[in-house]
Every structure is written in C-alpha cells, then in structure tokens.
C-alpha positions, 0 to 999 in steps of 0.5 A: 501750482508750484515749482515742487508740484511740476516736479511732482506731475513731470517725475510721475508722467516720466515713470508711468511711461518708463513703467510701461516701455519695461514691458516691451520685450514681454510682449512676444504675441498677440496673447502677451500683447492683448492677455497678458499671456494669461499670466496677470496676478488676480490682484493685478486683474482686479485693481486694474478693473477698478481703475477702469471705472474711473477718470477726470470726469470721476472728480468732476460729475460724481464729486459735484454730485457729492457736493450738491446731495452727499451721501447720494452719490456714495450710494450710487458708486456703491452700486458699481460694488454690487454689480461687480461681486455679482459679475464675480459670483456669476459671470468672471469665472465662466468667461475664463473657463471658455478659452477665449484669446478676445471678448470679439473672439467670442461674439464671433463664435456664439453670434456670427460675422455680421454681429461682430462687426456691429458690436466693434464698430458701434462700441469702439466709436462710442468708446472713443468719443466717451473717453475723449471726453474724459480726456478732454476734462483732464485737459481743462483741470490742468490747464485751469490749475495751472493758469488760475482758470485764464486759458487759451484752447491752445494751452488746452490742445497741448495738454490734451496731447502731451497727456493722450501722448504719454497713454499711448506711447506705453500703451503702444510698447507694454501692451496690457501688461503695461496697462495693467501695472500702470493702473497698478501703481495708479490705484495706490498713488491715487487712493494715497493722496486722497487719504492725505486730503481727507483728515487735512479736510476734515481740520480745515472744517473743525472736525467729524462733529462740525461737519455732520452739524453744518453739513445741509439737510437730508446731506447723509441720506443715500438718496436725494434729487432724481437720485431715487431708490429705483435710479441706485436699482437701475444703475446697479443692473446697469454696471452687472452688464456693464462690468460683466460684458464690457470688453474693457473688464472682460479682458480683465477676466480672461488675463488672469491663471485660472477661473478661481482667479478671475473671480477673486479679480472680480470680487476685489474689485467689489470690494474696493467699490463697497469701501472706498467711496466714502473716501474720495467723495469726502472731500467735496462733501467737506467743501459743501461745508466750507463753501456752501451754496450762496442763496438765491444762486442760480443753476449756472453757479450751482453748476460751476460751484459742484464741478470745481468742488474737488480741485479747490476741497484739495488745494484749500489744504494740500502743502506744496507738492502735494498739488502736482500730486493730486494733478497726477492723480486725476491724471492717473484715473483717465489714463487707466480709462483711456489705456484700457479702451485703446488696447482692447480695441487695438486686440480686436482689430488686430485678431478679429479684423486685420488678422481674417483679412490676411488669411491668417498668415501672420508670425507673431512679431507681425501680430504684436507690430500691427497690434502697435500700429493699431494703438497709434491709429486709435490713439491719434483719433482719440486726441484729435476727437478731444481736441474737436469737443469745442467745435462739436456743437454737442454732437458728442453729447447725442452720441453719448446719450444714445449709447446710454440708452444702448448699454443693456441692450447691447451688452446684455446679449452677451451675457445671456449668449454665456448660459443660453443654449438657444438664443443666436445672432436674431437675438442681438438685432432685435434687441439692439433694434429695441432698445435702439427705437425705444430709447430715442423716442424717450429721450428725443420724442417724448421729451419736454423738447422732443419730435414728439412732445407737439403732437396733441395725442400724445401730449399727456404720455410727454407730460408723464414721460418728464415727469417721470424721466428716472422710471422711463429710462431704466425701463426702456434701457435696462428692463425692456431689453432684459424682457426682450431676451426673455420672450426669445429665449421662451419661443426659441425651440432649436439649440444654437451653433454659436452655442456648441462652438462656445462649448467645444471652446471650453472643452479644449481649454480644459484640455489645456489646463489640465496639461500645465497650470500656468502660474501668475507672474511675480514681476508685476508685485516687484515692479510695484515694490520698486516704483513705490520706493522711488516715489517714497525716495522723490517725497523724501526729497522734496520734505525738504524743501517745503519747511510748512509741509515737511511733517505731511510730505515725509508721513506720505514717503514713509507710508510708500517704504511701508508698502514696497516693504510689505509687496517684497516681504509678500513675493518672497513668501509666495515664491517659496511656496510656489504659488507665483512663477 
C-alpha cells in the first residue's frame, strides 16, 4: 500500500464514524435505538441486509471457492438471492404485521421464558465467536497488505482493535440507525470499487474471449467439487431460515413503515444477490487465468493460492489509492456483519433481559444509555475473542461447526411458530435436541476420525457417512428438523397460548396503524447524497497526485457526483408527493 491508499482508508474509517455519531440525538428510546422508530426507508432496510451477508471472509472463502471451481461459487451465492425473494413473498411482511419492538420480544411471546434465554445465550455466543472470526481475517488482510505478508501478532492485535473500535463506537452512539446508513454507504462504495476492478481485470487478461479460452475446464458450470446440485438446494433452504428468522435480518424487516415495505427491503435484497455475484467474484476468477495452479501443487499451496486470490486480482490492476480503497472495502463488509450483530444483541439484553430485571421501570434515556453499555460490553468480548483465535487451539472452529449444524433446527421453529396455531415451547427443545444429537454424531462419530468410526458395527455407516458428507449434512441439518416440526404439528390437537398472544399483538398494531401512518425518513437518502459527494471531492483530489492513475480515480469521483445528483433529484421528487416525511 501507498501513502494515497492510508489517506484513502483513514479519510473513510473517519467519515463512516462521523456518519454514524450523526445519529446520536436520533436516538431518543430504545425503539429509536434497536428499530430505527420503524421509520427506515425500505431501501435502507433492504441494502442494510445485503451487507449483513457479507464480511473479510466474503473475499477470502467464496473468492477461493471462485478461484478453484468458478462459476460454482456464483451459483451458491445466488442462493442466498432465492432464499431472500422467498423470505420476502412469505415471511418480511408477516413479521412487521405483528408489532413486535424485538426478534426476542417474539420468542417470549410465542414460546416462554426459558426459550428466550436458550435461544439469546446460544445465538449471541455463536454470533459473537463467527464474527470474531470475520474480524479476525480483516485484521490479517490488512496487516498483510501493509507489511507485504511479514507481520507480528502485535501489528495483528492492533488492527483488529483499531478496526472493532471504530464499529463500535458509532454502533454505541447511532444505534441502528447509524448502522443502517453505514452499511448504506458501504454498499455503494464497495460494489463501486469492484466495478472499477472488473473491466481493469479482464484487460490485464486480453479481454472477455481470452478469458473463457484460458479459463480451466468445466470453469463455467454452477457445480463442481462437493459443490453438488443437492449442496446449492440445501444451501438455499439454509438461507430461507436463515434470512427469514436471523435476528440480524428480522430487525431489518420490523425497522421499516409498514408490511409492503418490509417485502420490497426483502425483495431488493434478492435481487441484488441474483445479479451481483458475478460481479464480485470475477476477479479471482480472472486471476485463475493469470495465476493458474502450478502442477503437481500441494493441498497447502492450492489453499494459500485461493485464500489470497482477491487481494493480489485487485492489487495486480488498481492505480494508486484505489488500494486503500479496495482495503475500505473489505473493511466495509465486516463492519456491516460485526455492527448488525452487536446492536441487535445489544436490543435483546437490553429489553428483553436487563429490562425484566429491573421491573420495568426505566425512562427511556436509561433504556438508550444501557442499550449504550451493552454495545460496549458486547464490543470488547468481540475484540478480545478476535484476538485469542491464535491461541484457541481450534476450539473456535468446534464451536462454529456445531452451530452450523444447529441452523435450521434453531431457526426453523421460529418461522413455523409465525403460521402454526399448535406448536409451543416443546416444539424447540426437541428440535434443538434433535438437531443437536444427530448433528454431532455426523460430524464428530460417524466421521473418518470421529468417536464412532472405530466401532466395527458401524464401520460401513462411517464409511458411507464420508463419502457421503453433502447428502448427510443437509439432511440432519436441514431436513431432519423440518421433519421433526412436522410430526409435531401432526400430533399437536390444543391451539397454543404463545400463538394467541402473537395474535392479540397484531391486533393492537393494527390498531396503531390505522391511527397514523408513519412515514420513511428522508434523512437517510440526504446523508448518503452528501457523504458520496465528499468522497467523489477526496478522489477528485488525489486524480492529481497519481499522474499514471488520474483518468480511473477522476471516472470513479464523477461517478459518486452522479449518484449524490441522482439520491437529491429522488428526495426532492418523493418529498413533494409526500411519500417521505
């Protein structure tokens, strides 16, 4: 990295924080704090979620996956596309109908106590060790980058602080608001920058037809290694859960107006997963092409050459600046992931935990400061679990293949508890139970190296089990618990409590509605307007100081003037026809 490219990340790690500390006033209660007051624009909503998807780990798995198979891991993230179009026709808009102020509120409601607590403490810690991780790979990217792969765990430390700092802070003061206009502004910048690696790529390889000529075979099929057909279908039933029940995306759905627009949030973010893959995985794919695989290379090299795959396709054509804003970039999709999960769990023990514990009795300034506290506690485990990954010995790793395996069986309760009249709290502990004891025995008895795989009986179920691993996993992970909800609901004769609660919820939302409309916000759209015209103003700058580079660098500050133009002409439209308040 160069001197532009620090001016670069530090002028954008500076304005995301000034972005997000703009919301601080904006945050008057805990609804403000942890629903955006139900006054986020869908689109907000909507992009916000697609971030959510993403972190370092997005560059670094998915692009090695792109690098090694191609097309195949275009496919697979075209999934999360279809899972999210059909959470929006079936599920976003039911989940704002209900009037719920939580994604716990509900849990509460529908299935007691004792399921609340279950589903906060397991989520949250499984949550907080998986984003630790991304936070963790950011911190090696960048320290790599900037120390040409020769770093300390000292360098790495401080960078996964400065980094985890940062997310928290505006986290702390914006509250949802601030992380829904941070990952706002993250999309455009991020999707920007690629858009100005791929055509500079595709050069550096003679063009669009030199590249299907060298690419490897079978390189532009949507399948290949154990990335089967029956792996995308599993993966899409995954993310229908997933993106339908998260906590992370239910907040998404409920932050918003009304149930119209918590389906379009849904449906934008569908299709934004339906057309952009291609885009951002390009790169790597363009590098298999510039940097094929050695012959003869071991598994280890495969491995280093796929996980480093992006950063050298992006630093092989980007002039100077573009770098640190590539680097921002990256940045940009961990903080979306790592900003969503601390404000939401900060929501949860806030309203559904620290709130129950003192009677009730809270003003809301001592709700927003505790929802404050919370963001810092949760923040600080975060950085500190980063920083430990090195001396884990792997333990992380178990933790996160169990809560793989615990996805659908966690989540999918949720999403029936929404429709079913019958089933209640019995339903999740058997489920989790299930999903729970299958899952380990597949990955850890019945695996090559499992408890189990010595046992002589069972010696040809491990055998078939590994060579097998796809079809096993999707059905004890995703199958078994949807079955196991099934045979309940068939057995289940008396219409559960939880389930009238819900109902008589909704009927006093309905209520509300009625009364007043609340209208979207138009501070989100002028925010965005003005923070693309002063990044387009910084890139304007620095076309000046890279002579080689001056004709990309200006293109990209023109093309954020375009936009802030286009995002004022929009508010002033819509605010005259009264569509945003």
């Amino acid at each position: 990295m160069n001197g532009l490219d620090y001016i670069v990340l530090g002028f954008y790690l500076l304005g995301i924080l000034f972005v997000g500390m703009l919301f601080t006033r904006k945050n008057k209660s805990s609804a403000d704090m942890f629903a955006a007051g139900g006054q986020s624009p869908w689109w907000t909503s909507g992009l916000s979620g697609f971030m959510t998807m993403f972190s370092a780990n997005t560059f670094v798995v998915w692009g090695g996956i792109a690098y090694k198979y191609g097309m195949a891991a275009v496919a697979i993230n075209l999934m999360y596309g279809v899972a999210a179009l059909l959470v929006g026709y079936f599920v976003a808009g039911k989940w704002k109908k209900i009037g719920i102020k939580s994604p716990a509120e509900f849990i509460q409601l529908r299935y007691g106590n004792k399921a609340l607590h279950f589903y906060t403490w397991f989520m949250m810690t499984f949550r907080m060790v998986g984003t630790a991780g991304s936070l963790y790979a950011l911190g090696t990217i960048f320290t790599a980058l900037l120390t040409n792969g020769d770093y300390s765990l000292s360098a790495l430390n401080i960078a996964i602080i400065i980094f985890g700092g940062i997310v928290v802070l505006y986290t702390m003061f914006g509250g949802l608001w601030a992380v829904l206009m941070t990952d706002t502004l993250q999309f455009i910048l991020l999707n920007l920058a690629v858009l100005f690696v791929v055509p500079l790529a595709f050069m550096k390889v003679g063009g669009v037809g030199e590249f299907i000529n060298k690419a490897p075979e079978n390189f532009f099929l949507p399948v290949g290694g154990s990335y089967t057909w029956f792996f995308l279908a599993g993966w899409c039933v995954i993310h229908f859960f997933m993106i339908g029940a998260e906590w992370a995306f239910v907040q998404r759905f409920i932050c918003v107006p009304s149930a119209k627009e918590a389906k379009k949030s849904s449906y934008l973010f569908g299709i934004l997963y339906l057309v952009s893959p291609l885009l951002w995985l390009l790169p790597p794919m363009l590098w298999r092409v510039q940097s094929p695989i050695p012959e003869g290379a071991t598994e280890q090299e495969i491995r280093v050459l796929s996980e480093n795959a992006y950063i050298l396709s992006c630093k092989s054509v980007l002039p100077v600046g573009m770098v640190g804003l590539m680097v921002a970039a990256m940045f940009s999709a961990t903080a979306s992931m790592v900003s969503s999960q601390l404000n939401v769990f900060s929501g949860v023990l806030t309203n559904d935990i620290y709130r129950p514990l003192r009677g009730g009795k809270l003003s809301d300034s001592q709700m927003v400061w505790a929802g404050r506290y919370f963001t810092i506690l949760l923040g600080a485990v975060l950085v500190g679990i980063a920083i430990s990954i090195p001396y884990l010995g792997g333990a992380e790793k178990v933790i996160i293949s169990i809560t793989e395996l615990m996805v659908v069986a966690l989540l999918a309760p949720t999403l029936w508890g929404l429709f079913s009249k019958k089933i209640n709290s019995f339903a999740v502990w058997i489920t989790a139970s299930t999903g729970f004891i299958s899952g380990c025995i597949v990955r850890f008895g019945l695996s090559p190296e499992g408890f189990l795989s010595g046992f002589e009986p069972l010696s040809g179920l491990s055998s078939w089990v590994g060579s097998h691993s796809t079809e096993t996993k999707t059905f004890t992970g995703v199958l078994l618990p949807v079955i196991t909800l099934a045979v309940i609901q068939m057995f289940s004769r008396k219409r559960s409590e939880g389930y009238d609660k819900i109902q008589a919820l909704e009927a006093e939302e309905d209520k509300l509605k009625r009364s007043g409309a609340v209208k979207a916000s138009s501070l989100p759209a002028i925010i965005v307007a003005w923070s693309l015209a002063v990044c387009g103003l910084l890139m304007l700058v620095l076309s000046f100081f890279g002579k080689e580079s001056s004709g990309v660098i200006l293109t990209f500050a023109l093309t954020l003037f375009a936009i802030s133009g286009f995002i004022v002409i929009g508010i002033s439209r819509m605010s005259k026809k009264g569509k945003i308040g």
